[in-house]
C-alpha positions in Angstrom: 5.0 192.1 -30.7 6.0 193.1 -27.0 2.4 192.3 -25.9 3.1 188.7 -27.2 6.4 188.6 -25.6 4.8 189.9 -22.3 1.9 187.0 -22.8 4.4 184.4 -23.1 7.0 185.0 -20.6 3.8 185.0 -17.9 2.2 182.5 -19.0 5.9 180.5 -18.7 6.2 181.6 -15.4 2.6 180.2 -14.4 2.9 177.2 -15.7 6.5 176.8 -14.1 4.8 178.1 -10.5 2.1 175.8 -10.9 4.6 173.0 -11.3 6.1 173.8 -8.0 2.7 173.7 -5.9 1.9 170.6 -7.7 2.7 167.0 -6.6 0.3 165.2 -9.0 2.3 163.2 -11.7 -0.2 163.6 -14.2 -1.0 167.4 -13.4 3.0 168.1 -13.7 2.9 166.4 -17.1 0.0 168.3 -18.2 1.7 171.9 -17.3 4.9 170.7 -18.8 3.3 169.9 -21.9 1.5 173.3 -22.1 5.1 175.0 -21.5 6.2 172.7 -24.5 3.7 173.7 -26.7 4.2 177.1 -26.3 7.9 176.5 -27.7 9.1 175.5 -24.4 12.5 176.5 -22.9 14.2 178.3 -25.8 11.0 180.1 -26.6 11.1 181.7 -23.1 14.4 182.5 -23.3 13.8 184.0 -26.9 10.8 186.0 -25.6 13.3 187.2 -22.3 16.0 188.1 -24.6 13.5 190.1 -27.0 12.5 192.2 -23.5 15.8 192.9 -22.3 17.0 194.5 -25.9 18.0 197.9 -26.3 14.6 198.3 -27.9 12.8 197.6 -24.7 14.9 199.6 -22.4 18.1 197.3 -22.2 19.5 194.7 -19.8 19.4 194.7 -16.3 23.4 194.6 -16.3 23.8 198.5 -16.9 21.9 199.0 -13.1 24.7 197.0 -11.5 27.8 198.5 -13.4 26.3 202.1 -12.6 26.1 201.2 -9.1 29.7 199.2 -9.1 31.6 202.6 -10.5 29.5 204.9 -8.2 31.1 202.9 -5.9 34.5 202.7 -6.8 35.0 199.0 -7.5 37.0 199.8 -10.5 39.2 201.3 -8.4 39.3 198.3 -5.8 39.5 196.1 -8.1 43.8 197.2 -8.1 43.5 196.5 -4.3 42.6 192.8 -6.0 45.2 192.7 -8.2 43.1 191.0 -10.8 39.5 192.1 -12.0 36.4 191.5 -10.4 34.9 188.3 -10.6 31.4 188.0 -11.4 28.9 185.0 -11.8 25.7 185.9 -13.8 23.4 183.3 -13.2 20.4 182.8 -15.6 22.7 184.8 -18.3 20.6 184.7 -21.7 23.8 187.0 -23.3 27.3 186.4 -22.8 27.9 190.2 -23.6 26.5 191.8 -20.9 29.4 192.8 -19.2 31.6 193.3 -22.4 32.0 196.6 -22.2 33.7 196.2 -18.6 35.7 193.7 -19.7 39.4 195.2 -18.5 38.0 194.9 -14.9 34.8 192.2 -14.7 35.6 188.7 -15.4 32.3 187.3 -16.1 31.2 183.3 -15.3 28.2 183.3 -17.2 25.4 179.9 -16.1 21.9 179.7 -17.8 19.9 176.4 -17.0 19.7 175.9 -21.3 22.5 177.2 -22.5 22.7 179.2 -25.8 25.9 180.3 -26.3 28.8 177.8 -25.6 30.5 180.9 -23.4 27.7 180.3 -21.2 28.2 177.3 -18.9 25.0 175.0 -18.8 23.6 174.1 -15.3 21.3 174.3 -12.4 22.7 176.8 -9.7 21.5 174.8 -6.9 22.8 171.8 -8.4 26.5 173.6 -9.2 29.2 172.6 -7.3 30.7 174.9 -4.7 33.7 176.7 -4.8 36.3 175.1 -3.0 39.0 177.6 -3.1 39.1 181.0 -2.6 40.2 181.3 -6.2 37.0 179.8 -7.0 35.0 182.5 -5.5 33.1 185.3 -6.8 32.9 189.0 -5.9 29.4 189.6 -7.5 26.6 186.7 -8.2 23.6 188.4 -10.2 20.4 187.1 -9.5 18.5 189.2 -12.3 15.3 187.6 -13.1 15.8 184.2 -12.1 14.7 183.8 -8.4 11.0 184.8 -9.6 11.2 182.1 -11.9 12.1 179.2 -9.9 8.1 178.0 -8.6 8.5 177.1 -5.1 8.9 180.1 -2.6 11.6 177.5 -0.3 13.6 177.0 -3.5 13.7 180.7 -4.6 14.9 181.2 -0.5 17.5 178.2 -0.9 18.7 180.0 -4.0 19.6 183.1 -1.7 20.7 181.4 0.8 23.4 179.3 -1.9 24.6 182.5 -3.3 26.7 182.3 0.0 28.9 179.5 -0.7 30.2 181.0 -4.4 31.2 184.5 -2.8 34.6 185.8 -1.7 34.6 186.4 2.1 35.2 190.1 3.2 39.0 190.3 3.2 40.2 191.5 6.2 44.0 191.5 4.6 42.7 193.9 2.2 40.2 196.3 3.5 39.9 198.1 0.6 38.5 195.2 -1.8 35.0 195.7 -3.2 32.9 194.1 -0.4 31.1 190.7 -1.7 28.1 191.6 -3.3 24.8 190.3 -4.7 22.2 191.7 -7.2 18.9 191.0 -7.0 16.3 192.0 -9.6 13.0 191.1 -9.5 9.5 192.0 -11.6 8.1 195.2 -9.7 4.9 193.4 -9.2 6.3 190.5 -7.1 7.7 193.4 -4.7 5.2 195.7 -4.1 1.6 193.6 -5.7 2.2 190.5 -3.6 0.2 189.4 -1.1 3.1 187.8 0.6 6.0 190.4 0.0 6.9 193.8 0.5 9.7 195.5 0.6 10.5 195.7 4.0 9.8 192.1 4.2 12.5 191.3 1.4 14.7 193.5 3.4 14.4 191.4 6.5 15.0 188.5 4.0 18.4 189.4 3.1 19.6 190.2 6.8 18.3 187.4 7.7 20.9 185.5 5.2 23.6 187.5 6.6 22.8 190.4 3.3 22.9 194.4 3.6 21.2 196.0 1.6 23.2 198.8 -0.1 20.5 200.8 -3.1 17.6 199.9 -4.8 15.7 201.2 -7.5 11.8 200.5 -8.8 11.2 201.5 -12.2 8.2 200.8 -13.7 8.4 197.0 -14.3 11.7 196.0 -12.3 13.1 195.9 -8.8 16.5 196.3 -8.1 18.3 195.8 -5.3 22.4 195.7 -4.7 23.6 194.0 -1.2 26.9 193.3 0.5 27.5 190.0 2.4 28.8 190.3 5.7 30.4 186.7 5.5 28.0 185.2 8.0 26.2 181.8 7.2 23.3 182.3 9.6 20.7 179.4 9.0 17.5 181.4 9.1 13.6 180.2 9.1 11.3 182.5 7.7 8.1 181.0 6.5 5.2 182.6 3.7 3.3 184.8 5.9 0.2 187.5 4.4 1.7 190.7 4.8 -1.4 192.6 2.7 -4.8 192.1 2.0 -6.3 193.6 -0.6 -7.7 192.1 -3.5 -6.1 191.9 -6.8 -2.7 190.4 -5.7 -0.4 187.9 -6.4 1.0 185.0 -4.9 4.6 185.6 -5.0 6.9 184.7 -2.3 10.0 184.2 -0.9 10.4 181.8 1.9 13.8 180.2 4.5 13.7 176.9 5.2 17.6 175.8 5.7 16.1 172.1 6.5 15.1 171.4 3.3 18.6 172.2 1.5 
């Protein structure tokens, strides 16, 4: 049922937050085997996959290609003289992009693979590009910075997403700018005791990120930004921005010393 599905993906994402505040051997061992007895892994990813079906309102993929042709990147994309290149991290389908795929080339990474289209790996383990070939035009981060447990890692993964995009070309002005999309549950936005969303605004500037749209609807937060090409090295420590009782703790904190 959707209500188990919704138990078991939070539950996941406790345990896997707990983990991260943890440094007791015996305490991690004891949340890992609670995530392991729940199915594990493969059971979240089940459980994520059953929540982003058509039945449940579909994938978080349809946002960013409604945003990409309001923006005329299939256009652009000629200006390229190949199609876009896009690198879905956290991919649980190596379809998503199917539909687009005469003009988005689609590098699909998930941490435990599923589909032998979709590479195996930890983002902020993967190697770098080291050619401009090697780059990407979009990296989607849908759903997968909230799952990471530690705020600095979920900031380190922002600040990574740098190093796999294409540069603005200033050869050819009229390629789609360098992009990344962000989705994030609604409630770590605008129910945290540590975010807002002016605050994840300032975030993403503060890697060098403008923001271009964004979108709420009732459980997700969407966001679409262009980089500028800048590395800046930013520190922005966990600070209480609200309040209130009744919040969570998510956050999303720079700390370019501990990369």
């Amino acid at each position: 049922t959707s209500s188990t599905t919704r138990s078991l993906i939070r539950r996941y994402h406790t345990l896997t937050k707990q983990m991260g505040q943890t440094q007791d051997p015996e305490e991690k061992a004891r949340l890992r085997k609670e995530q392991e007895d729940l199915g594990g892994l493969e059971a979240y990813q089940r459980a994520s996959a059953l929540g982003a079906s058509k039945e449940r309102g579909g994938d978080t993929s349809r946002w960013l290609v409604r945003q990409l042709l309001q923006r005329g990147c299939k256009d652009q994309v000629k200006a390229l003289g190949r199609p876009l290149r896009l690198l879905d991290i956290g991919a649980l389908s190596a379809d998503n992009y199917a539909r687009e795929s005469s003009w988005i080339n689609v590098m699909a990474m998930d941490l435990n693979s599923r589909d032998p289209r979709i590479l195996q790996g930890d983002f902020l383990q993967w190697p770098a590009p080291i050619s401009p070939e090697e780059t990407f035009d979009v990296v989607c981060l849908s759903l997968v910075v909230n799952f990471l447990g530690d705020p600095i890692q979920r900031g380190n993964m922002l600040l990574r997403v740098r190093e796999f995009l294409r540069p603005p070309s200033r050869k050819i002005p009229s390629s789609p700018p360098p992009s990344l999309f962000l989705v994030l549950p609604r409630p770590c936005v605008d129910h945290s005791r540590y975010m807002t969303e002016e605050h994840l605004l300032a975030l993403g500037e503060a890697c060098g990120f403008s923001q271009v749209t964004t979108h709420l609807s009732n459980k997700l937060a969407y966001s679409l930004w262009h980089w500028s090409g800048a590395h800046p090295q930013p520190s922005c420590p966990r600070q209480i921005l609200r309040s209130e009782g009744g919040l969570n703790n998510f956050s999303i904190a720079l700390s370019p010393s501990s990369r």
